[in-house]
C-alpha positions, 0 to 999 in steps of 0.5 A, a space after each residue: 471539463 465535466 458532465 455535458 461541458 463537452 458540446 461547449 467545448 467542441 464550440 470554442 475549439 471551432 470558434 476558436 481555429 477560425 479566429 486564432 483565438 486560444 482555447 484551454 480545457 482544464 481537467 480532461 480527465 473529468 470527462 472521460 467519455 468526450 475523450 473519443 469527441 476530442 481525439 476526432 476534432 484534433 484529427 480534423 485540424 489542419 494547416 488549410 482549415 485552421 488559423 495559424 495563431 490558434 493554439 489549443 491547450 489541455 489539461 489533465 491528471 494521468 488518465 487511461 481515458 485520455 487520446 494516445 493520438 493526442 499526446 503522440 502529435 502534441 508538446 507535453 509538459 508535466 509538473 512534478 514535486 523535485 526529488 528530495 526533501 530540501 528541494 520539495 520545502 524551498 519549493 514550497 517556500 516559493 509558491 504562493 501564497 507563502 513566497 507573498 512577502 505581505 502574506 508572511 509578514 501579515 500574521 499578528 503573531 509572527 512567531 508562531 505563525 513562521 515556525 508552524 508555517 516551516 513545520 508545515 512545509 516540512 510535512 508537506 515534502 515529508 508526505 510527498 518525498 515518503 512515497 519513494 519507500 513503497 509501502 513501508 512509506 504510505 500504504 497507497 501512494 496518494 498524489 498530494 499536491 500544492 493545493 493541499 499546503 496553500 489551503 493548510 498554510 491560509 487556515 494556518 494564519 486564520 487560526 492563528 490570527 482569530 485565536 488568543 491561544 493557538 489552537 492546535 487541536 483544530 489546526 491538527 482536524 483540518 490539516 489531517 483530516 480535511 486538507 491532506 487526510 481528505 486524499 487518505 482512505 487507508 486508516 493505517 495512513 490516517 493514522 501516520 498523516 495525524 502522528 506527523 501533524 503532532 509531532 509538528 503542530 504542538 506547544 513545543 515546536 514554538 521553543 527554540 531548536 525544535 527538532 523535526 527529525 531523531 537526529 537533529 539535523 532538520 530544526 524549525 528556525 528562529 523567526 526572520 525574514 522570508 530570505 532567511 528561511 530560504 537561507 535555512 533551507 538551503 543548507 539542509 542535506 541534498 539527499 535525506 536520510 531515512 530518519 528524516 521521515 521517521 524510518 530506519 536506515 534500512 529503509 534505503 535499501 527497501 526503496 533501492 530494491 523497490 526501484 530495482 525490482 521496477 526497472 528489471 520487471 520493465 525491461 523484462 516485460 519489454 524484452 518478452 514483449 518484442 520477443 514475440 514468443 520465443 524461439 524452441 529454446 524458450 518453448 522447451 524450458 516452458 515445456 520442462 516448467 510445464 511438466 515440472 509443475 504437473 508431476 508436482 500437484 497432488 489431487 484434489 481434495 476429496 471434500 465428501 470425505 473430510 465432511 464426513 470426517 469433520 461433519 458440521 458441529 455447532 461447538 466446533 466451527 474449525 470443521 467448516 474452516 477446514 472445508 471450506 479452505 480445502 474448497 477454495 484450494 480445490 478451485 485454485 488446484 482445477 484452474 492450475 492444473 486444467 492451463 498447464 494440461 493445455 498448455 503443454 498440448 499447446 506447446 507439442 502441437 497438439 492443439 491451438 495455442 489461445 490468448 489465454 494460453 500465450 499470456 500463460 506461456 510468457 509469464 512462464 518464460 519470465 517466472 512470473 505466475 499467471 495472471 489467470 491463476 492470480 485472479 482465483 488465487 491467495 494473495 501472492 508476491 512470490 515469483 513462480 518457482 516460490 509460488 509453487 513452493 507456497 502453494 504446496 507447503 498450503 497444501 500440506 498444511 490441510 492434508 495434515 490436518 485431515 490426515 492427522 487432526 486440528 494442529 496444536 498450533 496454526 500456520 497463520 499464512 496458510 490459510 486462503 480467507 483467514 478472517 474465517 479461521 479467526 471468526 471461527 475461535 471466537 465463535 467457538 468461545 462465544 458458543 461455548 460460554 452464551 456470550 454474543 459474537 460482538 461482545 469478544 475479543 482477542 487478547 494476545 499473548 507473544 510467546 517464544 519464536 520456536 512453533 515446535 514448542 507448543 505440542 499441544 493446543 490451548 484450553 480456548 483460543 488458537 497458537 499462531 505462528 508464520 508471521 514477519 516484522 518490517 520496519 522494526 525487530 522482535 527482542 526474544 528475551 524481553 519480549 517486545 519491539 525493537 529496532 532492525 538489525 542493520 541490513 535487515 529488512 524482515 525479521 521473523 515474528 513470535 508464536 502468538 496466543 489468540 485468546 479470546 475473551 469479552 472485550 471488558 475483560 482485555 487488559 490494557 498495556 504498552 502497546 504499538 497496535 501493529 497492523 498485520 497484512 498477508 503480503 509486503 504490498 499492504 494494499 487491498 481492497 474490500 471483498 464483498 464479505 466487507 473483509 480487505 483482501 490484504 489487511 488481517 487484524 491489529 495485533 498489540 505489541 508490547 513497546 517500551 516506547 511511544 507508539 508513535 515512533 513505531 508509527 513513523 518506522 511504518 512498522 508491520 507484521 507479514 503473513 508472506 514475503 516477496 520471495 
């Protein structure tokens, strides 16, 4: 299926009810808008009109486009990777072309090609079974199928086959970044894919017991038969560790919560759903809510006056910062406030309870926050009563620096559209010296983890404090990464010093460039200023390891949590 496919189609169906001829339409959802077409012609057959041998098969990816009708009145079958990694290779060593016996003996260099060809078949169940780790496993959960591994194992016996050396350079380009890296949009995953096929496709994976995981436990096997293989497989855990995907054990925990946390926010739903907006117990504790919120608010602020406190300066782009926070607070404050003054007279009688209104009023009955809030407010994961919290702790955050100044030191998560705050330190550095915007930088310094520390603010750059690590721990005393603590899952995160200097003069050390995101989905999109609405910046954190290993840990600093 595809563009203008649709009429032929319509054609073969006819043809085919009248003779008992099968008709299949591959890839349904290519042509979302014959969709409407389809579900009218499946609507139309029948017993009477149609021959009793005529079957008609469809099929697509998940798809919003496709019929409900179709999928209610039809038989669904689905084809999914199985659960678990010695589940996903022995899969992946049945398929063709690799379960082909001539295929996997035809290598001319047979060795090399059945390790890196198990190599590879790790990788492939290492990319899919990782998905079930949320975020800390890949930033956006990619749909990587067969098609992906037949490719890379066909290219696989090419290279090796056509080159006197293995090559693995290009093995490393078309795997990561033609075959699987052509599904992968995030950078940050990107660079996990290529830190997999490294680890995979290098001299010594050719040695004898290579090591796919820390533990020893999964190895790439001497060369044999194809049975032998299967052999191997086989007597491979059930159920994986966390390190056989690089993470920390903590990481089990991430992914039983996640599950968790998806079930409950199903059945919830579900439970509101046929609730069919409550009885007068539910309206009176939305009601209390409601009033709670209301009483809590303060005004909003009064942008004339904190323009003519903090006027425009050319040497001082903090000014604009601060208004332009407190503009976008103030938006966020009207909408809040303007659905909770008519949500109450909703609640009381005194007016019509709307669409908009009810959504408010069920997501205030779950403790979710609105979606009509979320649409203007900060990125958030919070449920509402942390929300709230949030948003005043925000709040107080630009009151004080009205009422009091510019901190000496910055709640980084407090800002609305933090690229500003950052862009605004450099500006003021490049201004003050005549150096041009795109030729500085920062560099970072970690300092100690107590932000009352630092009374006064530095001679140029910014102290920054309210981040969190995920997949990994802060060592206060020798000031670099470290592994998590058993049980763990966020650890708080050290002041930093954002200097900011030309890009020539930043040094160079150990260093993991750690990605920081404003919330635990990691996820964004881009916004029209260019600039993600969930990614931040990178931020070099001192290792004394390969950074890699903290690559694979899917390590990250957070500006806010789920709670």
């Amino acid at each position: 299926m595809g563009q203008g496919q649709g009429p032929k189609a319509a054609v073969l169906i006819e043809e085919g009810r009248e003779t008992g001829k099968w008709v299949l339409l591959q890839n349904c959802h290519l042509a979302p808008s014959w969709m409407p077409s389809l579900e009218k012609i499946c609507e139309g057959i029948n017993g009477e009109n149609t021959d009793e041998q005529f079957r008609l098969w469809l099929t697509s990816a998940p798809s919003p486009a496709f019929p409900v009708s179709i999928l209610q009145n039809g038989v669904k079958m689905t084809n999914e990777p199985p659960r678990g990694l010695r589940a996903n290779m022995r899969r992946s060593f049945q398929l063709e072309p690799i379960a082909d016996e001539e295929f996997f003996e035809g290598c001319n260099k047979p060795e090399v090609f059945k390790k890196l060809c198990f190599g590879l078949a790790f990788c492939h169940g290492f990319v899919q079974e990782r998905r079930a780790f949320g975020p800390i496993g890949w930033n956006i959960p990619y749909g990587f199928d067969d098609g992906d591994l037949k490719i890379s194992v066909r290219q696989l016996q090419m290279y090796v086959n056509e080159n006197e050396a293995t090559p693995f350079e290009a093995l490393k380009y078309a795997t990561g970044e033609c075959n699987y890296g052509g599904r992968v949009t995030d950078d940050k995953d990107r660079r996990l894919l290529n830190t997999l096929l490294r680890k995979v496709y290098q001299p010594a994976a050719l040695k004898k017991g290579f090591r796919l995981s820390e533990s020893g436990t999964y190895v790439i096997p001497e060369e044999g038969s194809h049975e032998s293989y299967l052999d191997y497989i086989a007597s491979l855990p059930i159920l994986p560790l966390p390190e056989a995907f690089g993470l920390h054990a903590n990481a089990d925990i991430t992914k039983d919560l996640g599950q968790t946390a998806l079930m409950t926010s199903t059945l919830i739903k579900a439970g509101a759903a046929g609730a069919g907006g409550g009885g007068g117990a539910q309206e009176e504790l939305v009601a209390k809510i409601t009033k709670d919120i209301i009483d809590r608010l303060p005004p909003n602020f009064d942008i004339e006056a904190v323009q003519r406190k903090f006027p425009v300066r050319y040497e001082e782009s903090m000014n604009t910062v601060l208004a332009q926070e407190m503009l976008r607070y103030n938006r966020l404050l009207s909408i809040i406030r303007e659905s909770l003054l008519q949500l109450q007279k909703a609640i009381a009688g005194l007016s019509v309870m709307s669409a908009e209104l009810e959504k408010v009023f069920n997501a205030f009955a779950i403790g979710q926050v609105p979606a009509m809030w979320m649409g203007k407010s900060f990125p958030s994961l919070k449920p509402l009563g942390s929300y709230i919290e949030d948003l005043l702790d925000r709040l107080n955050l630009f009151d004080d620096w009205y009422k009091n100044g510019q901190p000496s030191i910055f709640w980084i998560s407090g800002f609305f559209f933090t690229p500003s705050f950052t862009t605004a330190a450099l500006q003021n550095f490049a201004r003050g010296n005549n150096y041009a915007i795109d030729t500085v930088g920062f560099e970072m310094e970690m300092m100690e983890m107590d932000p009352g520390l630092y009374t006064t603010p530095p001679d140029t750059g910014i102290y920054v404090h309210g981040m969190f690590m995920e997949g990994c721990a802060w060592d206060k005393d020798k000031k670099m990464l470290c592994e998590s603590r058993p049980k763990v899952l966020y650890d708080p995160g050290p002041c930093v010093f954002l200097k900011p200097v030309l890009l020539t003069d930043i040094k160079e050390y150990p260093h993991y460039s750690c990605p920081v995101y404003r919330t635990a989905e990691r996820r964004g999109v881009l916004a029209t200023t260019g600039h993600s609405t969930n990614f931040l910046m990178m931020m070099k954190m001192p290792t004394d390891v390969d950074p890699d290993h903290w690559a694979m840990r899917g390590v990250a600093m957070l500006c806010s949590l789920k709670d």
